[in-house]
C-alpha positions, 0 to 999 in steps of 0.5 A, a space after each residue: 506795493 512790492 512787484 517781482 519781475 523774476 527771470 527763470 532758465 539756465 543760462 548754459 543752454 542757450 533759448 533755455 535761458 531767456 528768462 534770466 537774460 530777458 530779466 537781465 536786459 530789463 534790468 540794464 535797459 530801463 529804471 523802474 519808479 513810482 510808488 511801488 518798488 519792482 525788483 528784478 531777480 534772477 532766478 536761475 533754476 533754483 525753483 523751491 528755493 525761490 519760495 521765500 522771495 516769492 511769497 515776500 511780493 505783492 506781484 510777480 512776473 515770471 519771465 521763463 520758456 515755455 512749451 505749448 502743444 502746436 507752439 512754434 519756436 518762438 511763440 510767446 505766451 502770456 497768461 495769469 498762473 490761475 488760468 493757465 492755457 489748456 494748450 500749455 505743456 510745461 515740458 521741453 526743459 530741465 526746470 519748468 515742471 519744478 517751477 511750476 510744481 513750486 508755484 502750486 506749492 506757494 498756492 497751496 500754502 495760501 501764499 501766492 501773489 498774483 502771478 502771471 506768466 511770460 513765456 517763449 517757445 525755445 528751440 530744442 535744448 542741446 548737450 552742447 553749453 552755449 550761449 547763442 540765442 535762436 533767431 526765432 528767440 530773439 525775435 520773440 524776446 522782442 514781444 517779450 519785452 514790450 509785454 513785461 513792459 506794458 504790464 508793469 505799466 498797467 500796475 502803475 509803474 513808471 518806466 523809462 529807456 536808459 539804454 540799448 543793450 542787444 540782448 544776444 550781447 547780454 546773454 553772452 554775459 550773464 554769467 558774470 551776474 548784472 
């Protein structure tokens, strides 16, 4: 069994990119083993062009910020692509509507894995580039973590710690690709 864990967001915009850092810090922080093979992508903004990678796995998981009607900066989700919550937007980014118009694609198609959703309530993104998470981020990335962590071990995975990396200081370079 193949298991994508896939980090959505630009990086540029700070809560924008938890995706691609929380996928980054899973990436640094634990070894995934077992009989199934989990591979950790980050996917940036690239939406449509993910299509490909997607349809090649068994499971995915896609980590991205969200927006929900009465959310708080922070609140986390997390939910099966089938059964999206009636209070879940997909507005309040530059790529969300993509991705999920590209999902609905590779369902369309007849080619979607079981996907589920991770997702965090960002704070309004700026014009400004950065890449300094909100408290109210880092916080819930907290939850995040665990959550993805769970899930993979409900599929059977083995998962252990390596290391401690703060996910501010991995966000701080994700640029440079991990």
């Amino acid at each position: 069994m193949k298991i994508l864990v896939l980090g959505i967001g630009n990086i540029l915009f700070g809560d924008e990119g938890i995706g691609v850092h929380l996928s980054n810090l899973l990436k640094l922080n634990y070894t995934f083993k077992g009989k199934h093979n989990v591979d950790i992508v980050d996917g940036g903004t690239m939406a449509q062009h993910l299509i490909p990678l997607i349809t090649q796995y068994d499971f995915v998981l896609i980590l991205d910020s969200i927006d929900a009607k009465d959310a708080k900066i922070g609140d986390v989700y997390f939910f099966d692509f089938g059964a999206i919550p009636h209070q879940i937007t997909w507005a309040g980014s530059a790529h969300e509507v993509e991705m999920l118009q590209t999902l609905r694609m590779i369902e369309m198609l007849g080619d979607l894995p079981s996907t589920k959703i991770l997702g965090i309530k960002p704070f309004i993104i700026g014009e400004n580039p950065t890449f300094e998470l909100t408290e109210e981020i880092k916080q819930g990335a907290k939850l995040m973590e665990s959550q993805a962590i769970a899930y993979l071990k409900s599929l059977e995975v083995q998962v252990e710690r390596i290391a401690n990396l703060d996910l501010q200081e991995i966000a701080n370079f994700s640029y440079k690709g991990y």
